[in-house]
Wavefront OBJ file of the C-alpha trace (Angstrom):
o trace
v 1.551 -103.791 43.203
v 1.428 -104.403 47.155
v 4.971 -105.607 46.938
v 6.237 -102.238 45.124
v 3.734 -100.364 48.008
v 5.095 -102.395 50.798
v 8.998 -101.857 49.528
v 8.623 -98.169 49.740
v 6.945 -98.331 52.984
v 9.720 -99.807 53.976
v 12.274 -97.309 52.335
v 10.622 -94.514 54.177
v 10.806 -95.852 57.178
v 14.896 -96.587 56.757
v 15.191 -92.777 55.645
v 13.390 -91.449 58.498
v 13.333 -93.643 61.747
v 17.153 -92.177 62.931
v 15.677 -88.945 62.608
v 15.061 -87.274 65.694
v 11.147 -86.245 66.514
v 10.430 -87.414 62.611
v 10.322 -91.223 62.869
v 7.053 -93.205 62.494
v 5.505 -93.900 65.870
v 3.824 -96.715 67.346
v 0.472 -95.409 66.781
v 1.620 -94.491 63.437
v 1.933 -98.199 62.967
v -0.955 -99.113 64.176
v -3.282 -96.787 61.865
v -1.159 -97.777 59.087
v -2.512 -101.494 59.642
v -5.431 -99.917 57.975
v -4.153 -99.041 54.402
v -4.037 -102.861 53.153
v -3.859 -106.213 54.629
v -0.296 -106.360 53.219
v 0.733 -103.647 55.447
v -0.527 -105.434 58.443
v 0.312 -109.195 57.536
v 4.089 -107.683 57.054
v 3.922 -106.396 60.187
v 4.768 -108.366 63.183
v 2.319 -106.706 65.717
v -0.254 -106.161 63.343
v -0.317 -109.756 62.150
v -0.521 -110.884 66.048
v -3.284 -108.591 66.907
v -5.139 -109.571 63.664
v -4.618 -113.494 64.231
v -6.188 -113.017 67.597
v -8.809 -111.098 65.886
v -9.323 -113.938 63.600
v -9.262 -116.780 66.779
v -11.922 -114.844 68.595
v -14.071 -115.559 65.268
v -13.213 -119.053 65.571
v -11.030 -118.603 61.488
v -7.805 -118.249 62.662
v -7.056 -120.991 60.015
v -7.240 -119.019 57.235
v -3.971 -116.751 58.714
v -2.411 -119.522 59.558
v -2.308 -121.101 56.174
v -1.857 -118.164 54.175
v 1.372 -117.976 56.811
v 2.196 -122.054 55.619
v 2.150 -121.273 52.269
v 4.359 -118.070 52.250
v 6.840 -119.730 54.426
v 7.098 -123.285 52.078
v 7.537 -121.117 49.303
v 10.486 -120.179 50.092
v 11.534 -123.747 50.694
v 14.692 -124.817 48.759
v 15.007 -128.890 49.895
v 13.327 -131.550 47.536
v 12.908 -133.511 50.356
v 11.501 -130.692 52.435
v 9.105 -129.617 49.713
v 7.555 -133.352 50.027
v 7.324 -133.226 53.820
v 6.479 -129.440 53.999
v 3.809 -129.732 51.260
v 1.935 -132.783 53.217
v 2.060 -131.100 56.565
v 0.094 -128.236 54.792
v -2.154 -131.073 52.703
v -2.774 -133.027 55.753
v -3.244 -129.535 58.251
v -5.542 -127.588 56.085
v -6.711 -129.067 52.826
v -7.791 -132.681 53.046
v -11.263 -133.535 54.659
v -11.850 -133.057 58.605
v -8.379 -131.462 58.529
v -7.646 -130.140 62.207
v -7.575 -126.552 60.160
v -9.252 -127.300 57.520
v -9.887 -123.755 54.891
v -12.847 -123.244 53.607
v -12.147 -123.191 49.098
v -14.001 -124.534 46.429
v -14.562 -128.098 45.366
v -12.219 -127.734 42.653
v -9.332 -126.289 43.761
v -9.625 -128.817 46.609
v -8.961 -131.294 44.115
v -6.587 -129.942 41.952
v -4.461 -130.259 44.994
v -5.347 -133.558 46.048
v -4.190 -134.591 42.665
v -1.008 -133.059 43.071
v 0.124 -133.720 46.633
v 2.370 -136.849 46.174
v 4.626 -134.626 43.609
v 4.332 -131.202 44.949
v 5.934 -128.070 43.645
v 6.562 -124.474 45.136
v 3.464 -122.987 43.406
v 0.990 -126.011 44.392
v -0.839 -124.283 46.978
v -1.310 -120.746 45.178
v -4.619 -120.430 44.001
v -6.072 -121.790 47.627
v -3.624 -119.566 49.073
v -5.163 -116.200 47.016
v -8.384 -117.860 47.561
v -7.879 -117.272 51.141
v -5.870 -114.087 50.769
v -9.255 -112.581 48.778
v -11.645 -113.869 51.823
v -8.943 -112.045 54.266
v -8.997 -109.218 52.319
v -12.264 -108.355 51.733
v -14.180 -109.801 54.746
v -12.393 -110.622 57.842
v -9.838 -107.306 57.475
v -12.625 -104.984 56.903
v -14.597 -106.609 60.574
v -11.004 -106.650 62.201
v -10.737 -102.364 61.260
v -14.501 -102.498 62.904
v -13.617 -104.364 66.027
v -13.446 -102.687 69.570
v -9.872 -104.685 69.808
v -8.620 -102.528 66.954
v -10.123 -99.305 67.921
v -8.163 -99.815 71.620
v -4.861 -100.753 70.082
v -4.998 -97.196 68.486
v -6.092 -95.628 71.473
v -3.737 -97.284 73.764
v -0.853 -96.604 71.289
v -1.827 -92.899 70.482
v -2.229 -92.089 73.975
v 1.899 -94.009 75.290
v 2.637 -92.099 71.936
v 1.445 -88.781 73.603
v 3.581 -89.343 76.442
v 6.946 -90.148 74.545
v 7.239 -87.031 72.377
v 9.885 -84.198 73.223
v 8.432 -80.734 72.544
v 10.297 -79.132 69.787
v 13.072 -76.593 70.864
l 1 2 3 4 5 6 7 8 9 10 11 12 13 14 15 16 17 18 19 20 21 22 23 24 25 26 27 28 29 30 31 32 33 34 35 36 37 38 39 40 41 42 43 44 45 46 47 48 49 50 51 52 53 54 55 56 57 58 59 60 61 62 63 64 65 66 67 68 69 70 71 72 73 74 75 76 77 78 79 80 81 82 83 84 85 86 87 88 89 90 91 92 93 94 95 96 97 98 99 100 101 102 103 104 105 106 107 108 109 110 111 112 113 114 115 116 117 118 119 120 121 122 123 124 125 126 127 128 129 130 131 132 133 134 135 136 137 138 139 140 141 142 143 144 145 146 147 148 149 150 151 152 153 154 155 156 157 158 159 160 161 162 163 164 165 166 167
């Protein structure tokens, strides 16, 4: 599963970035990004450079809820479940929302039905929903784009500079 990839991405990096010459650059990073989306929504440069991506296509929404949802999931309050849930309702699900997401008819209304007693999984299916349109068409155009293709660049070549020759 992504999790299980993303946990021993992370593993490897904790054996190897104190070792001298061996740990994962910049650039490294950056390339990485193009494995999965998981790798770059866990990743705090590659989800900035990917939500500007996403504004200069006018869908930065769909980051931005998918964001919502992961943090009120790990909401413990009642009470901030309620308030938490609404914001996200009121944000990006009900009509002429200010961010309003672009899912299905039904799902759309399976939340609306739910909204004034909200739990921790309410928002899941429009939240793969979204995930799935990430995933398989903005991702792919943001691996495409020209701003991608000069973050490598510009990282690989400040990467060039910062390595020690071997002695």
């Amino acid at each position: 599963t992504s999790y299980h990839r993303l946990h021993r991405q992370k593993n490897h990096n904790a054996i190897f970035k104190d070792r001298c010459c061996f740990h994962r650059s910049n650039a490294g990073e950056a390339m990485a990004w193009s494995e999965s989306v998981d790798t770059l929504l866990a990743n705090k440069d590659g989800l900035a450079a990917f939500r500007t991506f996403l504004k200069s296509e006018f869908s930065e929404e769909n980051v931005e809820f998918w964001l919502a949802c992961e943090d009120f999931k790990k909401t413990k309050s009642s009470t901030k479940i309620a308030s938490k849930a609404q914001r996200i309702y009121s944000d990006f699900i009900q009509a002429d929302a200010p961010k309003e997401i672009n899912i299905d008819f039904h799902t759309k209304t399976h939340i609306s039905w739910n909204i004034s007693e909200p739990t921790l999984t309410c928002f899941d299916d429009a939240q793969r929903l979204i995930y799935s349109l990430m995933a398989k068409d903005s991702f792919p155009r943001f691996l495409r784009s020209e701003a991608y293709k000069e973050l490598v660049k510009k990282q690989q070549n400040g990467n060039q500079k910062r390595w020690l020759p071997f002695l």
